[in-house]
C-alpha positions in Angstrom: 80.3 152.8 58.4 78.1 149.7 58.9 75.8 151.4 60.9 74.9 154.2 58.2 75.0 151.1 55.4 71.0 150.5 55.7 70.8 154.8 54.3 72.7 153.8 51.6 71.3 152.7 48.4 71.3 149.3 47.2 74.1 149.2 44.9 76.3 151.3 47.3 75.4 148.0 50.1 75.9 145.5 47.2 79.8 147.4 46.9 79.9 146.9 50.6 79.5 143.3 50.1 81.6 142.7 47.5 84.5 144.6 49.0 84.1 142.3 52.4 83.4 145.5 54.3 80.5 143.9 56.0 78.9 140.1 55.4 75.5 139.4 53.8 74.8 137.9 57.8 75.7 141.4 59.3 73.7 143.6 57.0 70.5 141.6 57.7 70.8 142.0 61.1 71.3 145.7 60.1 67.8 145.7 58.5 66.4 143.6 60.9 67.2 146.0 63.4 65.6 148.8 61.9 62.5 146.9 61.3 62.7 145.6 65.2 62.5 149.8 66.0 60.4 150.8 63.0 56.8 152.4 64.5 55.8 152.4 60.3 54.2 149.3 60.0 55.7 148.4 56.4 56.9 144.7 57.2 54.3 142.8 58.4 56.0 138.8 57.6 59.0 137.6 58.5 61.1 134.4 58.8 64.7 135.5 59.9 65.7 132.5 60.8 65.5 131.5 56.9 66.7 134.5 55.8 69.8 134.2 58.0 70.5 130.8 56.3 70.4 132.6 52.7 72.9 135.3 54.1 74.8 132.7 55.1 75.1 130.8 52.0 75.3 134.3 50.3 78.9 134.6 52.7 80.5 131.3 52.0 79.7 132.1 48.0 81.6 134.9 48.5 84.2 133.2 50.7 84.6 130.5 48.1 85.1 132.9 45.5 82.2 131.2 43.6 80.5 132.9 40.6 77.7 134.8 42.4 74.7 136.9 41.1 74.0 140.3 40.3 72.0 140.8 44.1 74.1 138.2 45.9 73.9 138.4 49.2 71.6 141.7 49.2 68.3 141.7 52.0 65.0 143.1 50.3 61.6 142.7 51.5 58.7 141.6 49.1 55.0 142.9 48.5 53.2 140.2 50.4 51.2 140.3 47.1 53.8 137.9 45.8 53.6 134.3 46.8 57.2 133.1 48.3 57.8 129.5 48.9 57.5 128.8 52.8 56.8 132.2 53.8 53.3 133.6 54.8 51.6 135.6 51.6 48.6 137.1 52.5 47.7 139.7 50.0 45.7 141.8 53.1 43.5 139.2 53.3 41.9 137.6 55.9 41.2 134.4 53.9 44.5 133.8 53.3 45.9 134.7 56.7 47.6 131.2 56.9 48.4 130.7 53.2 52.1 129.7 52.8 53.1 129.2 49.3 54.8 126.0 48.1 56.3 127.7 45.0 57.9 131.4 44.6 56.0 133.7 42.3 58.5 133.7 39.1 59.4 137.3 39.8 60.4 136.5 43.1 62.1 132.9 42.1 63.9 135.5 39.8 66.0 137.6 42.4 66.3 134.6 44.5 68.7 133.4 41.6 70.5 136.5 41.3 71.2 135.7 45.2 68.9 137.9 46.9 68.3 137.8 50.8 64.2 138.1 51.3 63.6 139.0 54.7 60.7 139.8 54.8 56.8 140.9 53.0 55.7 144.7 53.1 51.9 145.3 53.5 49.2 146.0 51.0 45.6 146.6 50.8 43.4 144.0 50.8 43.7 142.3 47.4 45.6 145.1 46.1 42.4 146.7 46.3 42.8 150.8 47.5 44.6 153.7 47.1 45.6 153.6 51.3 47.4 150.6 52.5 45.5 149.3 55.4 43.3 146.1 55.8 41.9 143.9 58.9 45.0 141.7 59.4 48.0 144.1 60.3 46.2 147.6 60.0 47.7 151.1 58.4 51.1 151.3 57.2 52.2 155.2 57.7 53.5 157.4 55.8 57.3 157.8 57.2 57.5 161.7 55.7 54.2 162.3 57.9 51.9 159.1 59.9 48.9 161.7 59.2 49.4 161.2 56.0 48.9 157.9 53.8 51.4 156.0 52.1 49.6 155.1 49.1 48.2 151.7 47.3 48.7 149.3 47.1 52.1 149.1 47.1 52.8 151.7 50.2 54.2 149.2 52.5 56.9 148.4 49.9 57.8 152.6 49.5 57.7 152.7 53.5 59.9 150.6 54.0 61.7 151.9 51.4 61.7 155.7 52.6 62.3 154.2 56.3 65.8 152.6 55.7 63.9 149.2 56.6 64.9 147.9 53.2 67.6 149.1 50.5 65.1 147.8 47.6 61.6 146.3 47.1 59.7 144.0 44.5 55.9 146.0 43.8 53.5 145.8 41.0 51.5 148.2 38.8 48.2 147.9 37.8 46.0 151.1 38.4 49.5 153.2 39.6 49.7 150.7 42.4 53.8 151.3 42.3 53.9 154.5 41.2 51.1 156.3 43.5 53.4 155.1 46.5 56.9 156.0 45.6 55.6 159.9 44.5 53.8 160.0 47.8 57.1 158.3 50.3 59.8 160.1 48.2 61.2 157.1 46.8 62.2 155.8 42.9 59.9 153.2 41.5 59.6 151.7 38.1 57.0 150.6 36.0 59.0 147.7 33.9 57.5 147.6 30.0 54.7 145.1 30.2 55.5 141.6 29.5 58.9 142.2 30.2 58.9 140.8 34.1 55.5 137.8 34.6 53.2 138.2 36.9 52.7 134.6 37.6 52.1 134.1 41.4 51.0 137.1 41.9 47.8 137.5 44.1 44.6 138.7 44.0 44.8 135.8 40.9 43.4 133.2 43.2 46.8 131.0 44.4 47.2 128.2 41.9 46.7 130.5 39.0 49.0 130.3 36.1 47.5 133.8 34.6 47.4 137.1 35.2 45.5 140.7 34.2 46.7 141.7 31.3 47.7 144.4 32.6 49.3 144.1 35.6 53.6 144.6 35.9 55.6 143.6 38.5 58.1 146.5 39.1 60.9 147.5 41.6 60.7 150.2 44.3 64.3 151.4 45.3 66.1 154.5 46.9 68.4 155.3 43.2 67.7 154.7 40.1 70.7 152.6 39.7 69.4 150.5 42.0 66.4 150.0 39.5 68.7 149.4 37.1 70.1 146.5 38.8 66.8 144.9 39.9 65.4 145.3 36.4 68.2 142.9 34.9 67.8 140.4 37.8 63.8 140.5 37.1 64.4 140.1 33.2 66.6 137.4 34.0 64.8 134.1 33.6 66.1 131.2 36.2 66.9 127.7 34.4 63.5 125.9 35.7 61.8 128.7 33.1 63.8 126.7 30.0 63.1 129.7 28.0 65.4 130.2 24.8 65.7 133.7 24.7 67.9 136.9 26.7 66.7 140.3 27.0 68.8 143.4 26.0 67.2 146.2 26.4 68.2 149.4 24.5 70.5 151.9 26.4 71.1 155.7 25.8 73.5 156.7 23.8 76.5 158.0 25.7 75.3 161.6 26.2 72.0 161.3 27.5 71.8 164.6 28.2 70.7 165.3 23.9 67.5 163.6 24.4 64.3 164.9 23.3 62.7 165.5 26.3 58.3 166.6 26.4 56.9 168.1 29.5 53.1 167.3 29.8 52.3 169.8 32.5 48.9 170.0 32.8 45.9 168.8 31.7 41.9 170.4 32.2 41.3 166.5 33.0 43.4 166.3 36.1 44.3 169.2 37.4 47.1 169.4 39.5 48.2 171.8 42.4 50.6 174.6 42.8 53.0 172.2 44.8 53.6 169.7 42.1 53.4 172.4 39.2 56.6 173.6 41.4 57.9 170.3 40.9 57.7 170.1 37.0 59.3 173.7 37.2 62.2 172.4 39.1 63.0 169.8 36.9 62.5 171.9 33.7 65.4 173.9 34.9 67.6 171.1 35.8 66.8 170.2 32.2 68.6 173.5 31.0 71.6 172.3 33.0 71.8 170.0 30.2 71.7 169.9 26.5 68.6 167.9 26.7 66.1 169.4 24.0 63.0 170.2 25.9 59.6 171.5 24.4 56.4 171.3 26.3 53.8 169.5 24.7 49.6 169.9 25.4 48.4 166.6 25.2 50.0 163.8 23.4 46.6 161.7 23.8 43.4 162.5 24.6 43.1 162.0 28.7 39.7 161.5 28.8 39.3 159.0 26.0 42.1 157.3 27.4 40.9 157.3 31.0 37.3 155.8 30.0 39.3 153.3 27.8 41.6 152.1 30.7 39.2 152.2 33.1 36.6 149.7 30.7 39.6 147.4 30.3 40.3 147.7 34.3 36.6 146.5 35.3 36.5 143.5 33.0 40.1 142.2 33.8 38.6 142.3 37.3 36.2 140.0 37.2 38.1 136.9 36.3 37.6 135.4 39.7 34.2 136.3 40.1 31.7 133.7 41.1 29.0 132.4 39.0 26.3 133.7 41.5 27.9 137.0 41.5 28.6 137.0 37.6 24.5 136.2 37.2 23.6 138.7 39.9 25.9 141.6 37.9 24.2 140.5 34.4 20.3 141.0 35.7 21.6 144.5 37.7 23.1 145.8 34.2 19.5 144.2 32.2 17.5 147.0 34.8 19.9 150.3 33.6 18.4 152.4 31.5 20.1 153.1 28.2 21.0 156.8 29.0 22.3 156.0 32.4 25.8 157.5 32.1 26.6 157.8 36.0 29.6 156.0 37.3 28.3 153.2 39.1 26.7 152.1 34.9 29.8 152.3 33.4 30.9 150.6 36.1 28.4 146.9 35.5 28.6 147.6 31.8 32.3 146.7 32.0 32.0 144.4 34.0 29.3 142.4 32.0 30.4 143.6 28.6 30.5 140.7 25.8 33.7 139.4 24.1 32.8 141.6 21.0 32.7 144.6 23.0 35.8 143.8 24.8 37.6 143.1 21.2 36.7 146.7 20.4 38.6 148.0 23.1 41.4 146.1 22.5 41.3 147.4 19.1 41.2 150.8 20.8 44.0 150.4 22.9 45.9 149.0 20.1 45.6 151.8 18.0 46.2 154.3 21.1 49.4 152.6 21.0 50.0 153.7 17.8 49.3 157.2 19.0 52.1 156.7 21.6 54.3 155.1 19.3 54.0 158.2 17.1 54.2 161.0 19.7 57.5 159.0 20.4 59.4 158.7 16.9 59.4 163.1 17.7 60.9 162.6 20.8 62.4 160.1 23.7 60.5 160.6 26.6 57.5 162.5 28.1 58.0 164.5 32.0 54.8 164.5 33.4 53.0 165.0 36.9 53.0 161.1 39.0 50.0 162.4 40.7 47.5 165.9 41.3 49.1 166.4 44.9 51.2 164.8 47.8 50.2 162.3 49.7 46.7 163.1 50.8 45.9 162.5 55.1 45.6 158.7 56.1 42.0 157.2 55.3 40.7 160.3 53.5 38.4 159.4 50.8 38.4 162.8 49.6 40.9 164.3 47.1 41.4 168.5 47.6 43.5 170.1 44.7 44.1 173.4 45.6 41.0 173.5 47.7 39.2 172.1 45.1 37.4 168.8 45.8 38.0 166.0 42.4 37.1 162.7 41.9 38.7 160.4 44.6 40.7 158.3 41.8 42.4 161.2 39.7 45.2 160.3 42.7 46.6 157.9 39.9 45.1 159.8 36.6 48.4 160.8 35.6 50.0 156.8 35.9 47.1 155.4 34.3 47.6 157.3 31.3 50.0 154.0 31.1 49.0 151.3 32.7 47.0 149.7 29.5 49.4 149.9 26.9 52.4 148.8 29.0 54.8 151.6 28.2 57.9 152.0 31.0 56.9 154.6 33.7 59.4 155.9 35.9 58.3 158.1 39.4 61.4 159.8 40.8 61.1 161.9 43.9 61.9 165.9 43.2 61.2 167.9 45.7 59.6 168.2 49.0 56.4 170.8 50.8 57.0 173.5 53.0 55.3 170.4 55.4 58.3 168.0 54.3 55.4 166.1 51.9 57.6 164.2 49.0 56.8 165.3 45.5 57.8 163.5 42.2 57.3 163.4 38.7 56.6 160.8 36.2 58.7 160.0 33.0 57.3 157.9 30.2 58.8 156.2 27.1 58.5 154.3 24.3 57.8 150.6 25.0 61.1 148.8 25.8 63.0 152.1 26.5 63.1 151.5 30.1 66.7 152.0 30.2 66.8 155.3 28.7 64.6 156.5 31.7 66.7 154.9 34.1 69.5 156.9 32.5 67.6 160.4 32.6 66.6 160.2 36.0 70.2 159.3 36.9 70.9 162.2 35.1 68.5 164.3 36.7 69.7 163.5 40.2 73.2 165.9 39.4 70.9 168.7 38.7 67.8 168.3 41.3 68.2 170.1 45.0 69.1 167.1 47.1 66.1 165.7 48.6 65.2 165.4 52.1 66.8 162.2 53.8 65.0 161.1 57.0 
């Protein structure tokens, strides 16, 4: 059974523990074996020898009978977008290549006190910044379903690992689909948390030292069952003493028959278009919706995609340039003094955001306020929204070119769908669905009301009854 413990999800290895069927010590070396044989490139920082200390301890807890937390003794890797005290965080950068943190980010000081093992950081893009994981330091991670085919940004070494048994469950973040894009395209669960409710301090490309973030950035977990994003959503919502804060979360859970919920299906949209594959998908899990009583209505657009798109991606370009230099700042303010006024191409839009005044920036956050409100509306008629996590599966390795059903669209639409939510922080689940004739992954996306991140936790549990099983590697 031990052997076959690093397939199992992470609350089915956290049983394991607790029953004494196997020590914290013996399933790291577990997962340290598989990353020792894994051809993936997911795990690019390690330190077992501290990790083996902190399964250890984990093990005399236990032995001791000592009070222990909710991910005691449990290995996970970490985004190396997270600072972690005394190991390597790099961010894909080679400027940081030998920055070791003196201080966890608080995320990650938060599952260290609900006794997680960290053994280890998965890769990312440089500075978070791309849709394929790859950068100069440690190279491509691969897509475990397919190496041709990418993995995602910027959190596909986090779903790699994930989807290659390297890992039972991962800490990611979320700021342009960053966690969802991955998980759809390796097959695996990931969560969008509502924003605010897990910081972001220590997380990098926020130079290291920072005590802010973007305002729209969410640290999220990456697992292999949603009940295993259940768990690592309490532990992240848990704050640790050193935080001295006065206040508990408790989130809202489903009533007892989730299966009555009032359930939307955003299919399609002239914006994004998506392809026959993943249309499939959203087929497949309308009908295992008519397993249950869920009440289910499709929906054509519960916000305008477009408006919201230009919206998100004006509030994405000027949290951006917090870090910028002041040479670069001046050089970006005399570029955007030479557009014309009816220059509407991308690469305007783009330096307008970038160099747009506090007044104008005050007027989109009026705007995405009151497109809140829309939200906030759409949801008092019903619970939660199914909707596509992306146009397509996971496009070939390095391809800046995005086909949907032969048709080429804009690069970027890859995360159109998740950044229908990434500015007004509402909880965004990606569970995987189905899989290609090719064995591609396929998922969907379900969005709620803010703070209802439980009740999509609870669907998708539900879900998994009804879905086909999905393909294990």
């Amino acid at each position: 059974m031990t052997t076959d413990l690093t397939h199992r999800p992470a609350h089915v290895q956290l049983r394991a523990l607790d029953r004494r069927e196997i020590s914290s010590r013996e399933l790291l070396d577990l997962h340290l074996d598989r990353i020792d044989a894994s051809t993936v490139n997911a795990v690019v920082t390690r330190d077992d020898d501290t990790a083996r200390a902190a399964a250890r301890a984990a093990d005399e807890r236990r032995a001791r009978g000592e009070s222990t937390g909710l991910l005691d003794g449990l290995p996970l890797t970490i985004k190396d977008s997270f600072e972690t005290v005394g190991l390597r965080t790099t961010s894909g950068a080679e400027d940081l290549k030998d920055h070791v943190p003196q201080r966890d980010a608080d995320a990650v000081a938060r599952l260290r006190h609900q006794g997680a093992v960290i053994m280890g950081k998965t890769n990312t893009p440089t500075y978070c910044q791309g849709l394929h994981t790859d950068n100069a330091l440690f190279g491509p991670t691969l897509n475990p379903h397919d190496p041709a085919r990418t993995a995602g940004g910027s959190s596909g070494g986090a779903a790699a690992a994930i989807a290659a048994h390297l890992t039972p469950a991962e800490l990611g973040s979320d700021l342009a689909g960053s966690l969802r894009l991955p998980a759809h395209y390796c097959g695996v669960y990931g969560l969008r948390p509502t924003h605010g409710l897990v910081p972001a301090r220590g997380h990098i490309p926020r130079p290291p030292g920072w005590l802010t973030s973007s305002d729209m950035v969410t640290p999220g977990p990456l697992a292999r069952h949603s009940r295993d994003l259940d768990l690592l959503l309490a532990a992240l919502t848990t704050p640790t003493p050193t935080e001295n804060t006065p206040w508990r979360l408790d989130l809202p859970t489903p009533s007892e028959d989730t299966a009555q919920l009032r359930v939307a299906i955003w299919a399609e949209d002239a914006s994004c278009p998506v392809d026959h594959a993943t249309a499939q998908a959203l087929a497949t899990v309308e009908k295992a919706l008519s397993g249950t009583r869920a009440v289910v209505r499709h929906v054509a657009s519960p916000i305008n995609f477009g408006d919201s798109t230009r919206l998100f991606e004006q509030l994405l370009h000027a949290t951006a340039t917090a870090t910028t230099s002041d040479e670069a700042a001046s050089a970006e303010l005399a570029a955007v003094r030479e557009l014309r006024a009816d220059d509407a191409s991308p690469g305007a839009a783009f330096l307008r955001s970038r160099t747009q005044t506090h007044r104008t920036w005050l007027r989109a956050a009026e705007e995405r306020a009151r497109l809140r409100e829309t939200w906030n509306r759409f949801f008092t008629e019903h619970d939660v929204v199914v909707m596509p996590a992306a146009p397509t599966p996971a496009i070939p390795a390095g391809s800046d070119v995005l086909e949907v059903d032969g048709q080429e669209r804009n690069f970027f639409d890859q995360t159109g769908w998740a950044n229908l939510t990434s500015h007004v922080g509402l909880p965004s689940l990606v569970l995987p669905v189905t899989t290609t004739m090719e064995g591609l992954p396929i998922g969907v996306q379900i969005v709620g009301r803010a703070h209802a991140d439980r009740v999509l936790l609870a669907l998708a549990d539900t879900l998994a009854t009804f879905l086909p099983p999905s393909t294990s590697l």
